[in-house]
FIBA-509428 format. One line per field, with one value per atom (N, C-alpha, C, O): residue in three letters; chain; atom name; x negated, z negated, y. Coordinates in steps of 0.05 Angstrom, whole numbers. Each point is the difference from the previous one (the first is absolute). Last residue first. Example, Ala and Ser with C-alpha at 12.3 -4.5 7.8 and 13.67 -1.06 7.14 Angstrom:
<recs>
kolza	SER,SER,SER,SER,ALA,ALA,ALA,ALA;
dofi	A,A,A,A,A,A,A,A;
voza	N,CA,C,O,N,CA,C,O;
px	-257,-16,15,-10,4,18,-18,-21;
pz	-142,-1,-14,-4,5,0,0,-13;
py	-45,24,22,22,-137,24,24,0;
</recs>
This chain:
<recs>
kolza	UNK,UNK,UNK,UNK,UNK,UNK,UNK,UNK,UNK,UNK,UNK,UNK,UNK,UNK,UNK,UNK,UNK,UNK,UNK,UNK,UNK,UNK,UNK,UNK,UNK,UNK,UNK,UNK,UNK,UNK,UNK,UNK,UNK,UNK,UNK,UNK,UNK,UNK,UNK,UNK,UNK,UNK,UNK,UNK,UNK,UNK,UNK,UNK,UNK,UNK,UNK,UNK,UNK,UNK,UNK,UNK,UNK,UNK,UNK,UNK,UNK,UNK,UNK,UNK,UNK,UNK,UNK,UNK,UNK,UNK,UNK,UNK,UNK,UNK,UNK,UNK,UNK,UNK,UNK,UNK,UNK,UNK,UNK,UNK,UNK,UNK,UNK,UNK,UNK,UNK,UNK,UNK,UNK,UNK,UNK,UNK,UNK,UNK,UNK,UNK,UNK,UNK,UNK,UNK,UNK,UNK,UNK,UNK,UNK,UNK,UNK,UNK,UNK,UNK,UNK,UNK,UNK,UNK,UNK,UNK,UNK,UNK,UNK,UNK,UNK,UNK,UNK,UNK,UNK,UNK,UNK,UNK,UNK,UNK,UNK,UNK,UNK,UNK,UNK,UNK,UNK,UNK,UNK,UNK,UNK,UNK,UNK,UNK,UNK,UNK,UNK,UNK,UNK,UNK,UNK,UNK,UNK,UNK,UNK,UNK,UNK,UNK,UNK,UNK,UNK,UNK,UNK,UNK,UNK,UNK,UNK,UNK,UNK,UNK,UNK,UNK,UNK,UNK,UNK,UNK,UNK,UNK,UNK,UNK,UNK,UNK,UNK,UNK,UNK,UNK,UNK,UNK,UNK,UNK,UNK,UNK,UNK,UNK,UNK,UNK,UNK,UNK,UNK,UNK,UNK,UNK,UNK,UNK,UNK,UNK,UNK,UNK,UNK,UNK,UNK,UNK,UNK,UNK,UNK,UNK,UNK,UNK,UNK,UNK,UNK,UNK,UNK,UNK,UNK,UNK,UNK,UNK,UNK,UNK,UNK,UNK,UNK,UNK,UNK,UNK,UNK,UNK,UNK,UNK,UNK,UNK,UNK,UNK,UNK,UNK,UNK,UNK,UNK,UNK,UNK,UNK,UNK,UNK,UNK,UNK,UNK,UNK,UNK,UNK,UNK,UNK,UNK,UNK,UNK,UNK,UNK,UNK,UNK,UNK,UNK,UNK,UNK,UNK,UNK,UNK;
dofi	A,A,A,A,A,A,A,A,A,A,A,A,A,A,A,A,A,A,A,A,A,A,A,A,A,A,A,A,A,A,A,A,A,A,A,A,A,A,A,A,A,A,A,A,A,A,A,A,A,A,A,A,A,A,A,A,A,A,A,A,A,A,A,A,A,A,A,A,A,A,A,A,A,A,A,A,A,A,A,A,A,A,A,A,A,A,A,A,A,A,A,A,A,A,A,A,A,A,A,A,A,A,A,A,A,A,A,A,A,A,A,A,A,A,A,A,A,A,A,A,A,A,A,A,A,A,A,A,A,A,A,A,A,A,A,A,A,A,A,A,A,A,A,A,A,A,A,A,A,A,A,A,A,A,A,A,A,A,A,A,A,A,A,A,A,A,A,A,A,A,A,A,A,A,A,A,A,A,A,A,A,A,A,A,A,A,A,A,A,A,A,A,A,A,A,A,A,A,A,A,A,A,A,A,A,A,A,A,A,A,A,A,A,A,A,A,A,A,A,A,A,A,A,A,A,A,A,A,A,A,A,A,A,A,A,A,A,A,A,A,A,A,A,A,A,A,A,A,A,A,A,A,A,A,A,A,A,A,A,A,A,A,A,A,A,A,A,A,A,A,A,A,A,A,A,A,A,A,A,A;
voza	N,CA,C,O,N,CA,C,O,N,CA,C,O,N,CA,C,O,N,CA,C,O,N,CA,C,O,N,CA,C,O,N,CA,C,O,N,CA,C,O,N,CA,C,O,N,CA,C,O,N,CA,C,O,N,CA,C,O,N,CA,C,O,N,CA,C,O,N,CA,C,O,N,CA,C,O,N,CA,C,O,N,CA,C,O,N,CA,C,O,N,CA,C,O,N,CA,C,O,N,CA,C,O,N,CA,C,O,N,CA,C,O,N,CA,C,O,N,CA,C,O,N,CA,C,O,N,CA,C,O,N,CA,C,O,N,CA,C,O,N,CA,C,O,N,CA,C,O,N,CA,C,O,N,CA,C,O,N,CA,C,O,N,CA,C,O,N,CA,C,O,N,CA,C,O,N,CA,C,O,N,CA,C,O,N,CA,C,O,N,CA,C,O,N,CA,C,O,N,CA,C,O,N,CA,C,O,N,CA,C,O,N,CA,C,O,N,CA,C,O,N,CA,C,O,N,CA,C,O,N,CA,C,O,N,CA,C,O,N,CA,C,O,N,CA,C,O,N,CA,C,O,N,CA,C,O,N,CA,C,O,N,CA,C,O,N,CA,C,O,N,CA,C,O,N,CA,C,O,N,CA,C,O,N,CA,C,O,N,CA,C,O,N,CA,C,O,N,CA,C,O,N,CA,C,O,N,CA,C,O,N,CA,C,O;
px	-2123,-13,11,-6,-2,21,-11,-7,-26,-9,21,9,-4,5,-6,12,-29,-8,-2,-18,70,-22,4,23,13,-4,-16,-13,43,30,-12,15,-79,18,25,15,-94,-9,31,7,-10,-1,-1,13,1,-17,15,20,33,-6,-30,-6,80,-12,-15,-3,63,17,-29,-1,-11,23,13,24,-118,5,35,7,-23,-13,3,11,14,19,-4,15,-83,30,19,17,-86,-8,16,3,25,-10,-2,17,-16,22,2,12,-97,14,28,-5,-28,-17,6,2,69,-26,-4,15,57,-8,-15,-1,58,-25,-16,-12,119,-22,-25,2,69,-2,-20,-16,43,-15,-3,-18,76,13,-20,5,-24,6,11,-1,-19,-23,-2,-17,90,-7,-33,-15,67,24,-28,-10,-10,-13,15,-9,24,-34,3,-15,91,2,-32,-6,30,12,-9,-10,-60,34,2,-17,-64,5,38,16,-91,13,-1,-14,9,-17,-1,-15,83,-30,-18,-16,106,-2,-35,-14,46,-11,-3,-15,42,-17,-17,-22,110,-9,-29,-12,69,-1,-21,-17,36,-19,3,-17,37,13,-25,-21,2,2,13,-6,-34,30,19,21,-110,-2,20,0,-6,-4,-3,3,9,35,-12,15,-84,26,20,9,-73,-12,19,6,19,0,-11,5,-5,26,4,16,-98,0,27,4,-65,7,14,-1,-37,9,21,19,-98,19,6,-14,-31,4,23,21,-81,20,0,-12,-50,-3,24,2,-35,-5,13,3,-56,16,6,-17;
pz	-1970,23,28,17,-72,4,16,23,-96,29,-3,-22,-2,-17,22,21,-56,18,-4,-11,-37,5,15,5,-42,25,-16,-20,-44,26,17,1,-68,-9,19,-2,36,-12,-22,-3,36,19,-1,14,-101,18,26,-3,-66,3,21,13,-28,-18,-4,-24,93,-23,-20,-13,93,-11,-18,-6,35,-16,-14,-23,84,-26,-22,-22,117,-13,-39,-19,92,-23,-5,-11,46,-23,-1,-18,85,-25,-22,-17,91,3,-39,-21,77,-1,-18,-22,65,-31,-8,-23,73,13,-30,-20,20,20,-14,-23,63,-24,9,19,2,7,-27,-24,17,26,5,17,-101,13,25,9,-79,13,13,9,-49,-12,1,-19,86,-12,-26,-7,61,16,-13,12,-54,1,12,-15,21,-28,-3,-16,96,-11,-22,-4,23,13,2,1,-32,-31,17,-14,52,-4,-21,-13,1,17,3,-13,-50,34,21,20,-124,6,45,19,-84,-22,19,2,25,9,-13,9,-22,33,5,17,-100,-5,41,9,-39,-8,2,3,43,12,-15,11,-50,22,24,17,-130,31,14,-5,-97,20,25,5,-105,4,28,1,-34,-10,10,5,-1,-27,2,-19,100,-19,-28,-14,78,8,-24,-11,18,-10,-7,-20,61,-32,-13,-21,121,-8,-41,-14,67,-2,-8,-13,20,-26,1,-19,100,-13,-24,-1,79,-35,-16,-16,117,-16,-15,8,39,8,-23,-20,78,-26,8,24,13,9,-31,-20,54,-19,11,12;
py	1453,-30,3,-17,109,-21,-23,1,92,-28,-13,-6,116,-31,-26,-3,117,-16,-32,-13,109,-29,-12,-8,116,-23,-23,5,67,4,-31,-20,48,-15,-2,-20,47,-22,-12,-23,122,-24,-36,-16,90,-8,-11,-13,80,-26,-2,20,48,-1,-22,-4,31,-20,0,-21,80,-2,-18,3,-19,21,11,4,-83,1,26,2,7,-24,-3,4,24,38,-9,13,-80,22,16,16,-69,-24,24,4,36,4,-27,2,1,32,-5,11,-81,4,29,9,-64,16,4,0,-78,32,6,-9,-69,6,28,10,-70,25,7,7,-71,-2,23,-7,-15,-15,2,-13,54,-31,-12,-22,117,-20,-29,-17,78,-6,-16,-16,45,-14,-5,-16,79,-24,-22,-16,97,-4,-27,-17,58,-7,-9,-19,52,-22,-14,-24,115,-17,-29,-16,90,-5,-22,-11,80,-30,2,13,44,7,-22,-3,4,-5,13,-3,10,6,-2,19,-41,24,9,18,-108,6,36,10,-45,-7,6,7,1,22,-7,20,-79,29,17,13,-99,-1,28,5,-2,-8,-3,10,-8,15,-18,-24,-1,24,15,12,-76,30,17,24,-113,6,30,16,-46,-14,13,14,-25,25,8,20,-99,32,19,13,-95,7,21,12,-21,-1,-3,11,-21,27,4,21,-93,-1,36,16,-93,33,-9,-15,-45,4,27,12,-58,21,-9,-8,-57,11,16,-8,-75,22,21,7,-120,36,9,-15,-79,15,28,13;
</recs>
């Protein structure tokens, strides 16, 4: 089995109003991180997970899960 990241960060986003620019400027990431983190291709740093969280007011635990794929 291996195991793959689940971002719930594009609905986060959406509910709380914000562009993937404005939300990249919150946090000091580009708009293309935050693109490429919400589509899955890039899982990023526990650093970067938490001011994700903080900037949408939310846990880590609700933005990521860790999902087993047969």
């Amino acid at each position: 089995m291996s195991e793959h990241l689940v971002s719930a960060l594009k609905p986060a986003r959406e509910a709380a109003g914000l562009t993937q620019a404005a939300l990249a400027e919150r946090v000091g990431v580009s708009r293309k991180t935050i693109n490429t983190v919400e589509n899955g291709v890039y899982i990023p740093s526990t650093l970067l997970a938490l001011k994700l969280a903080a900037a949408l007011d939310t846990t880590v635990e609700t933005l990521f899960q860790v999902q087993e794929q047969p």
